[in-house]
DOZA-194611 format. One record per residue (C-alpha): x negated, y, z negated; residue in three letters; residue number from 1. Coordinates in steps of 0.25 Angstrom, whole numbers. Each point is the difference from the previous one (the first is absolute). Example, Ala and Ser with C-alpha at 12.3 -4.5 7.8 and 13.67 -1.06 7.14 Angstrom:
! DOZA-194611
((-49 -18 -31) 'ALA' 1);
((-6 14 2) 'SER' 2);
***
This chain:
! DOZA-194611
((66 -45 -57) 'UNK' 1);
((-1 7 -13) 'UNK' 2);
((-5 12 -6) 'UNK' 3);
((-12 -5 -3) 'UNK' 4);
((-3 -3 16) 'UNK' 5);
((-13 6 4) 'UNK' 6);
((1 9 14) 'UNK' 7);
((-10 1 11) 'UNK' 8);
((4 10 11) 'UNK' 9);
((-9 -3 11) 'UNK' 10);
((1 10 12) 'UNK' 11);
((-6 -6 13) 'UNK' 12);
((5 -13 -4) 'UNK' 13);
((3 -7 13) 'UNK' 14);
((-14 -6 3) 'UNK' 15);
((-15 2 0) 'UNK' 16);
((-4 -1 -16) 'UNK' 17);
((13 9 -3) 'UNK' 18);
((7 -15 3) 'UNK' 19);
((-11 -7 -6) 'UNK' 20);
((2 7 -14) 'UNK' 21);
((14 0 0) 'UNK' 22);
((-3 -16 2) 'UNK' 23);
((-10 -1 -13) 'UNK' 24);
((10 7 -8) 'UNK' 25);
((12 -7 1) 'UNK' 26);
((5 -6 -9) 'UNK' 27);
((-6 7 -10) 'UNK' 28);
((5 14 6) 'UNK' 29);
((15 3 7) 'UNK' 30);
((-6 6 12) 'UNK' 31);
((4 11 6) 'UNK' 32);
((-5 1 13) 'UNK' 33);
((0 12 8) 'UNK' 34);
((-3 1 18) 'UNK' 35);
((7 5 11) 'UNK' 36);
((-1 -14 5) 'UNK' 37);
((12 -8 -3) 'UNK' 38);
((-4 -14 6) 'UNK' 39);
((-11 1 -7) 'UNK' 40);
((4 2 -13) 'UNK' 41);
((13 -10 3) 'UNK' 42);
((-13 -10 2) 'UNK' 43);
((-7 4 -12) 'UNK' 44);
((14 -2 -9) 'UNK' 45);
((2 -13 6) 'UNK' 46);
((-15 -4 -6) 'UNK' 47);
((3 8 -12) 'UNK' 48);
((11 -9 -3) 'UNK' 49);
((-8 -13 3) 'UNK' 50);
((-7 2 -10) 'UNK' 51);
((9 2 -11) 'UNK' 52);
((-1 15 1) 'UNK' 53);
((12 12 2) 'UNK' 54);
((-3 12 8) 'UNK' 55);
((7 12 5) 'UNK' 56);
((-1 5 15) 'UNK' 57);
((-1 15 2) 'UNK' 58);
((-1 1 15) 'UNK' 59);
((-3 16 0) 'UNK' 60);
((-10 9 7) 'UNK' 61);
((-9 5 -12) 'UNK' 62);
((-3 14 8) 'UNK' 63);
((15 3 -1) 'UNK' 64);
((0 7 -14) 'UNK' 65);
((15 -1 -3) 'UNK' 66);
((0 -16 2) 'UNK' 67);
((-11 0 -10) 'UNK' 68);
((8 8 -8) 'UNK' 69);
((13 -9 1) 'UNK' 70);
((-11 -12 -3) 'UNK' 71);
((-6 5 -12) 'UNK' 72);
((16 4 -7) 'UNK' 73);
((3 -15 3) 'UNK' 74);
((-10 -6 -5) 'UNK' 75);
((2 10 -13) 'UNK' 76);
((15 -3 0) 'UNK' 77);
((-2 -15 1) 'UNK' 78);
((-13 -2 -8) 'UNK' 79);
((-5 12 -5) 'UNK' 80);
((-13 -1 2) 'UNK' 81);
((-13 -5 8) 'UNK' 82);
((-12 -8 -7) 'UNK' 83);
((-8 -2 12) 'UNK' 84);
((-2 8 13) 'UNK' 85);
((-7 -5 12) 'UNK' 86);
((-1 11 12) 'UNK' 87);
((-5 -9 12) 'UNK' 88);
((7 9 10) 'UNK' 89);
((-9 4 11) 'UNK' 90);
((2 9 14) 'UNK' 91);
((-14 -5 8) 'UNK' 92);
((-3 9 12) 'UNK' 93);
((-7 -3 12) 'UNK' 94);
((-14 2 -1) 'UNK' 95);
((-3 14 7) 'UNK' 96);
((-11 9 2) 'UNK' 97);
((5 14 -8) 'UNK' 98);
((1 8 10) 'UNK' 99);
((10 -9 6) 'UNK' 100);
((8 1 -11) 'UNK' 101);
((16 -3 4) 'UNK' 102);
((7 9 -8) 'UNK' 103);
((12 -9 -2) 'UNK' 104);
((-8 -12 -5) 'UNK' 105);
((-6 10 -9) 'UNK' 106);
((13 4 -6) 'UNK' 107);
((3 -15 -1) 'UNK' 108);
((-11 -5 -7) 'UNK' 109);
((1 12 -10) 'UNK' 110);
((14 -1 -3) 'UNK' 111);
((-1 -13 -2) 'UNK' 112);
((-14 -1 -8) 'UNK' 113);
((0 13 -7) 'UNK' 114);
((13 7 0) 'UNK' 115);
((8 -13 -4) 'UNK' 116);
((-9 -2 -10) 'UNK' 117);
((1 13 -6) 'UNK' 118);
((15 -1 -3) 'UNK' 119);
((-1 -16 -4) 'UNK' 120);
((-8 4 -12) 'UNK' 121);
((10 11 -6) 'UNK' 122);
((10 -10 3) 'UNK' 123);
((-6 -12 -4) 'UNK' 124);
((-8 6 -13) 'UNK' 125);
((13 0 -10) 'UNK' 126);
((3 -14 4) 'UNK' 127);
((-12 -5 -4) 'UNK' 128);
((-2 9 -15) 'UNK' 129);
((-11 -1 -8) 'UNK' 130);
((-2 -15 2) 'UNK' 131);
((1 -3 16) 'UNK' 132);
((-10 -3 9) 'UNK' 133);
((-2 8 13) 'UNK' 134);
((-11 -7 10) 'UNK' 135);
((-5 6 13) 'UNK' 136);
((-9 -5 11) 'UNK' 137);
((-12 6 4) 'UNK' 138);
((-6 -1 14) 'UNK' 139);
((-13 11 2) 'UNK' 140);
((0 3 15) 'UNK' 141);
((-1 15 -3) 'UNK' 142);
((-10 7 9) 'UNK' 143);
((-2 -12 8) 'UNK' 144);
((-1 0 15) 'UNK' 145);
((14 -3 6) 'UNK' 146);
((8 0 -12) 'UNK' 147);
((4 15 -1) 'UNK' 148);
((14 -2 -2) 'UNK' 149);
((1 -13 -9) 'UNK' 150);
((-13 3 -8) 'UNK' 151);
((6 16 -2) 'UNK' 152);
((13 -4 -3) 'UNK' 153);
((-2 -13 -10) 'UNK' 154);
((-13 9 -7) 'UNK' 155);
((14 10 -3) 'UNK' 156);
((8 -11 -6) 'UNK' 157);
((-13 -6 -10) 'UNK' 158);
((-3 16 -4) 'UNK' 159);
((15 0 -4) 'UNK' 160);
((-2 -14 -7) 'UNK' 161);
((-14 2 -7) 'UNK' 162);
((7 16 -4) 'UNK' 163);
((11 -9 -6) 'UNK' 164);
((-8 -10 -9) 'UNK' 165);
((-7 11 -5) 'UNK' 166);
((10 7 -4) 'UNK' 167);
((7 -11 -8) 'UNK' 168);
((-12 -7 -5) 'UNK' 169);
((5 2 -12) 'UNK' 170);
((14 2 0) 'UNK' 171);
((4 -12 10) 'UNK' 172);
((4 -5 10) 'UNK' 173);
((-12 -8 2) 'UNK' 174);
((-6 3 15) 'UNK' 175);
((-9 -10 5) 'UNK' 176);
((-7 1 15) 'UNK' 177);
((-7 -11 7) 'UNK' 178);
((-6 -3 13) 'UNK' 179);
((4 -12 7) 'UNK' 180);
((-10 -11 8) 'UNK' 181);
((1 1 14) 'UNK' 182);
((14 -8 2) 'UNK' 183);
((7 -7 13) 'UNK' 184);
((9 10 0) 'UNK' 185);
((9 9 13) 'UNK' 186);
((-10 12 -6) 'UNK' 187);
((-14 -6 1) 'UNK' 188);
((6 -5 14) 'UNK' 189);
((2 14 4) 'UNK' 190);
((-13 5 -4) 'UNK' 191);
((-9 -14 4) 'UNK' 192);
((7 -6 12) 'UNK' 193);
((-6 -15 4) 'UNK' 194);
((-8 0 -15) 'UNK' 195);
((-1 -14 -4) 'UNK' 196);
((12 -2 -11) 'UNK' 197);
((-5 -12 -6) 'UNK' 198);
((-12 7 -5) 'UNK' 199);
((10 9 -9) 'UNK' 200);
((8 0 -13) 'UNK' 201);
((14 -6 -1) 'UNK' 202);
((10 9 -4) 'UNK' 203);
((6 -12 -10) 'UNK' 204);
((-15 2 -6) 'UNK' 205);
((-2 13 -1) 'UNK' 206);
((13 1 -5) 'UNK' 207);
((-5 -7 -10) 'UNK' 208);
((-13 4 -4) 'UNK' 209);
((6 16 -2) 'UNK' 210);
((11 -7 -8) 'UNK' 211);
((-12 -6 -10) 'UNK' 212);
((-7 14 1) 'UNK' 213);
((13 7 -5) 'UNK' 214);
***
């Protein structure tokens, strides 16, 4: 690997489009890919490789703001910087009327949609300077009728993002926001049980057409 080695940290790495991306990116990008998941993210290296690709395996939990602090020096202290972020990491909650709200799946799906978000991008921001890329995952369920937790807690995390790509529009990094297909993913399953899969976009595919877009 040499200095001239082009860096995508990926943080929700283990499956779902997270894994797909990481997938499309190798070899092109050393991957570092970040998910509490540890077999995953072993399985994901092990396709990494196949194809002729490197990768490094950060098994953390992105609501825990010193790990992410300990991630973002070692990635500073090894390669000092980041060209490409992907933030795919999701906490879905179970669809719930409000006013059946549980307040520990609230505080869940906050810390890890909004409040991990918010201490990624003053970490992440200096690694990736004027000339990184920083790309987030829009999914409007805002206001809609069981959605109250998920839909409040990922509307907080694209405020932060579209605050953020305003902000350095000029300056850089580059902030980009996007809006998956519906995908066969663990999250669509959670909101769409028994939904016909075949009728929906692969993660490989969309993988691939957000790739082109960027």
């Amino acid at each position: 690997m040499t200095d001239t080695t082009k860096i995508a940290l990926i943080t929700g790495a283990s499956r779902g489009l997270g894994a797909a991306l990481a997938e499309a990116l190798a070899p092109e990008y050393h991957i570092v890919a970040v998910a509490r998941t540890t077999g995953g993210l072993e399985e994901l290296d092990d396709r990494i490789k196949a194809k002729g690709g490197s990768a490094t395996l950060a098994p953390m939990d992105i609501t825990d703001p010193n790990a992410m602090a300990t991630l973002c020096r070692g990635i500073h202290d090894r390669w000092g910087k980041v060209d490409l972020w992907l933030h795919t990491a999701i906490h879905t909650s179970a669809l719930t009327p409000v006013h059946f709200v549980d307040p520990k799946e609230w505080t869940k799906a906050a810390n890890t949609n909004a409040n991990a978000t918010s201490v990624l991008i003053p970490y992440v921001s200096p690694l990736l300077g004027e000339n990184g890329h920083a790309v987030f995952f829009d999914d409007p369920k805002a206001g809609q009728k069981f959605y109250g937790i998920y839909g409040a807690t990922k509307a907080a995390q694209m405020a932060l993002a579209r605050s953020w790509a305003a902000e350095t529009e000029r300056t850089g990094p580059r902030v980009s926001i996007v809006e998956p297909a519906p995908m066969p993913t663990a999250v669509r399953a959670r909101f769409h049980p028994g939904e016909d899969r075949d009728a929906l976009t692969s993660t490989a595919d969309e993988a691939a057409r957000i790739l082109a877009l960027l």
